[in-house]
C-alpha positions, -999 to +999 in steps of 0.1 A: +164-098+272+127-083+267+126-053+242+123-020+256+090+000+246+082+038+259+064+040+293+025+042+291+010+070+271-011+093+289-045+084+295-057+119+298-070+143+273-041+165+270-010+154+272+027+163+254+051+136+235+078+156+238+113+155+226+099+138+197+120+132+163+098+138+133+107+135+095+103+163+083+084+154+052+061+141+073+050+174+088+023+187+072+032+224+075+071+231+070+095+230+100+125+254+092+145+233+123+161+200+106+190+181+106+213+169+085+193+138+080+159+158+074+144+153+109+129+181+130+130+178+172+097+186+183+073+184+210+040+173+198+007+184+219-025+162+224-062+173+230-089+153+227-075+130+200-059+158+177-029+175+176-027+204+193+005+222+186+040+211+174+067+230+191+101+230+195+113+203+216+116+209+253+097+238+250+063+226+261+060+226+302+027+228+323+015+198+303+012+159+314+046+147+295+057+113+278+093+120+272+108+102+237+140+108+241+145+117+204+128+089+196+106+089+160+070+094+158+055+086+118+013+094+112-003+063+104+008+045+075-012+043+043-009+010+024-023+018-012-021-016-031-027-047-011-047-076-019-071-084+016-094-114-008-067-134-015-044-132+018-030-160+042-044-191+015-005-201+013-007-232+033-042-248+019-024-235-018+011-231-020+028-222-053+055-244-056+080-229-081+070-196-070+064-182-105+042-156-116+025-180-136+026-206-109+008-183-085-017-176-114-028-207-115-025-213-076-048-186-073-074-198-098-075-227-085-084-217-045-107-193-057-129-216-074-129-243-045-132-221-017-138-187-020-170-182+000-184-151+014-175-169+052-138-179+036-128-140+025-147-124+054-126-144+079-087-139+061-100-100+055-105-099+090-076-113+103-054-091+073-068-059+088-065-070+125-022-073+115-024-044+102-042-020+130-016-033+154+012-024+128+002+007+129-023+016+090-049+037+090-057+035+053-057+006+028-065+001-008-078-036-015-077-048-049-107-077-051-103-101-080-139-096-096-142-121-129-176-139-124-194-146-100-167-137-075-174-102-079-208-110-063-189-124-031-163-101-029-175-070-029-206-074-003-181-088+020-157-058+018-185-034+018-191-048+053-156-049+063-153-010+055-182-007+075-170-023+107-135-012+104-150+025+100-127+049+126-102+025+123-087+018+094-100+038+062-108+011+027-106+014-006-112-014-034-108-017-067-117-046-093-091-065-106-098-086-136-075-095-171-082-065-197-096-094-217-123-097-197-133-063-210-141-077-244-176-091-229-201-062-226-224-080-203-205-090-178-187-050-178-222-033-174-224-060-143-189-053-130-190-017-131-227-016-116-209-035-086-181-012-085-204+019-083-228+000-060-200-002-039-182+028-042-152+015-056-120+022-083-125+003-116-095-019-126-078-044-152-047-058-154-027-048-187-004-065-205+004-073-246-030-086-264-038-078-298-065-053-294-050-039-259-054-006-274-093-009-282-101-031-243-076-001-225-101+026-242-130+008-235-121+008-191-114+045-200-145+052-216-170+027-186-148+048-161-154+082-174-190+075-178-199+061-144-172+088-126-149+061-113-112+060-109-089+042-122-061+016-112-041-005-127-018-038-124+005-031-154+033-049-172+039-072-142+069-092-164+107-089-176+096-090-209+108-054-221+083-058-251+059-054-226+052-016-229+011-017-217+019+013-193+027+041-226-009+025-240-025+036-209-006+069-209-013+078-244-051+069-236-053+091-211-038+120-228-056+108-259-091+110-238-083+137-216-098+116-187-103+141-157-100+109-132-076+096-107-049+067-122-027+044-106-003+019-122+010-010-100+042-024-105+053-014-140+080-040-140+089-038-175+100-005-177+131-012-158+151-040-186+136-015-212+162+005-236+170+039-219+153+062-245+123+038-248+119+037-205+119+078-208+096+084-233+072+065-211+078+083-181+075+113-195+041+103-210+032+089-178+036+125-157+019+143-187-009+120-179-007+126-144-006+085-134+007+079-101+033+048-095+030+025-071+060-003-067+055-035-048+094-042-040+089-071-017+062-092-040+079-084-071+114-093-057+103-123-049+084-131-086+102-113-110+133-134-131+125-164-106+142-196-130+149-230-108+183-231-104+194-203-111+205-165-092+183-133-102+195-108-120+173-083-114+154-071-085+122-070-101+109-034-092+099-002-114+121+029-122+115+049-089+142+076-089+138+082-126+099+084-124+105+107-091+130+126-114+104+130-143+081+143-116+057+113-115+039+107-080+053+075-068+044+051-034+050+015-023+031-010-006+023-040+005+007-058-022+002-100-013+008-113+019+009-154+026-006-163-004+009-176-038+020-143-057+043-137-023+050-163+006+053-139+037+045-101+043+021-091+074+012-060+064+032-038+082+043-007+062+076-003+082+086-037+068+080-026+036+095+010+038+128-011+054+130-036+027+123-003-004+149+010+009+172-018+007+161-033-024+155+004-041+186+022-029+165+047-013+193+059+010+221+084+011+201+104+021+166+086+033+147+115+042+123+124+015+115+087+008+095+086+038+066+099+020+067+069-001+043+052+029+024+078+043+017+110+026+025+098-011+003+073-009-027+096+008-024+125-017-028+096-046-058+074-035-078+109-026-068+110+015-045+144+016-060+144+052-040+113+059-001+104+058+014+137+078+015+153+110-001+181+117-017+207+137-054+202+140-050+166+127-062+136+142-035+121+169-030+087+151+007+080+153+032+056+153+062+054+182+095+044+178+125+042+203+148+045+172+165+080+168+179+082+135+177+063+097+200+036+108+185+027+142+152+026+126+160+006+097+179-016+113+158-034+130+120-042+128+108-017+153+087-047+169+085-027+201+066+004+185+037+021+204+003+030+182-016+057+191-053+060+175-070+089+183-051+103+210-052+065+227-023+038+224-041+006+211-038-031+221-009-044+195-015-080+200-010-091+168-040-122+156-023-156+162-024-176+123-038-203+147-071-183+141-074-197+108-064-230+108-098-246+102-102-230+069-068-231+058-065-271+055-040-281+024-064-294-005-051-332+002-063-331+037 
């Protein structure tokens, strides 16, 4: 049996999607009409590419009409921590054990023997291609940036913003070990390219001697070229790992006016109770946003051969959310060695957050975690809701409710860009097999 989608969408310039079920966080202006499961019934009008009007649903006649039939209709996703430079190498460089470290030195190892500007163009490409048809409009990249791959990596993206310009919106941010901040030459170099390039300035924190002194100094080289800031922080079990209240207390200490991000933030979850909320509250004096990676760090975290997990590997969500911290997830790696699968579609990840998070019971306001969390922290309040006078870039489902959405993977979705439902063929990994031959080959 073929899945079911929703008949065509109008190809006219105003048209209604009516009897549409919208979360109602997702609405940018408050709907007084929900449920019990924080979902309004509306009919949503389209002009020209924008929203027109939200009504109530049924109410809108006179108008060319795609009937939903309660079905859902999300904005555009917004994936705020991904990694489009180091995505689909898995099967020229697997990492066997599957261990952070393991993927570390995976990594390492297929940058140096084939990260060409022709090599990160072509899996950046086919990364964003997956994700269009899943339905993102916004993406933050981080680009791994130690020399000379920062003079590779960030040309390429440059260009890729460029041609994916209207479609999907991109961000990038350096990623390089905090110890790489100790050389002031090659820091002047990476934060010329970062400003060259419009970019967020980045390191990736955990316990070194002098942390204090190198988290200062990307402080300091952020505040004085006007860049943001964003983190990979305390990526471990270790709970003597405690890089995130550094970067807290810096902030506070500096009274840095900028944006900051922490990814991942593992730590804090196997830390003692009064040491994990000192943090957090720290962390929302500071005003750092969160952002978990449930899926990658699932897979990495308290990985031993031989032996079961016992701990799912992700941050403190509801207790951040409770200290009033501005928290998101995302996608992070996809095919390559820090995580084995992934496609970057941000209903798979919402779907598995809530699973391996407990975000349920209810759902409802967790929705922002994917769409309109994630635009208010990496600067696009425009993006992530639904509203009047906003550009019509939506995503269809024939699912009514929580359960029939997360049960399954929504494969038969409808995208809508600008008023217009796009082609979803997803890019065959066919595409890539001539630069994706296994080292021995």
């Amino acid at each position: 049996m073929t899945q079911r989608g929703f008949a065509a969408v109008p190809e006219l310039p105003r048209y209604v999607l009516a009897n549409a079920t919208v979360p109602g966080v997702l609405l940018a202006d408050a709907w007084s009409e929900r449920d019990a499961e924080g979902l309004c019934a509306v009919d949503i009008v389209v002009a020209e590419g924008r929203i027109e009007a939200i009504a109530p649903a049924g109410s809108v006649t006179g108008v060319a009409r795609l009937d939903l039939d309660a079905g859902m209709v999300w904005p555009a996703f917004v994936d705020m921590h991904t990694h489009l430079d180091k995505g689909h190498i898995w099967p020229r460089r697997p990492n066997p054990d599957g261990t952070f470290m393991g993927a570390l030195g995976a990594v390492a190892a297929d940058r140096a023997a084939n990260w060409s500007a022709g090599d990160v163009r072509r899996r950046m490409e086919f990364a964003l291609r997956s994700a269009f048809a899943h339905g993102t409009a916004v993406i933050r990249t981080h680009l791994d940036s130690a020399a000379p791959q920062h003079r590779i990596s960030w040309p390429v993206f440059a260009e890729a913003r460029d041609a994916w310009a209207g479609r999907i919106d991109l961000q990038a941010v350096s990623i390089v070990s905090i110890e790489e901040y100790r050389d002031d030459a090659y820091v002047d170099d990476l934060v010329a390219t970062v400003v060259a390039h419009g970019g967020v300035l980045g390191a990736v924190t955990y316990m070194v001697p002098d942390l204090g002194p190198l988290v200062e100094k990307v402080f300091r080289r952020a505040a004085e070229a006007g860049l943001d800031l964003d983190f990979h922080v305390d990526e471990t079990g270790d709970p003597a790992a405690h890089s995130l209240r550094v970067i807290a207390d810096t902030a506070i200490r500096l009274g840095f006016t900028g944006r900051i991000v922490a990814g991942h933030c593992c730590s804090l979850a196997v830390q003692p109770a009064e040491e994990a909320e000192a943090t957090m509250e720290r962390v929302a004096e500071a005003g750092i946003a969160v952002v978990s990676l449930p899926m990658c760090n699932m897979y990495l975290q308290d990985r031993h051969a031989g032996r079961t997990p016992r701990w799912r590997g992700v941050t403190l969500i509801h207790e951040l959310m409770a200290n009033d911290v501005a928290v998101a997830v995302a996608s992070d790696n996809t095919r390559d060695p820090f995580y084995a699968y992934g496609d970057l579609d941000m209903l798979e990840v919402f779907r598995e957050a809530v699973r391996i998070i407990q975000l349920d019971h209810p759902v409802s306001s967790w929705a922002a975690l994917v769409a309109r969390a994630p635009a208010a922290i990496v600067g696009r309040a425009d993006r992530g809701v639904i509203g009047e006078g906003r550009e019509a870039d939506l995503v269809l489902f024939r699912a009514r409710t929580w359960t029939e959405l997360l049960a399954r993977p929504q494969s038969d979705r409808t995208v809508i860009r600008n008023g217009s439902a796009i082609d979803r063929a997803l890019p065959d990994y066919r595409e890539l097999d001539d630069i994706l031959r296994s080292p021995s080959s």
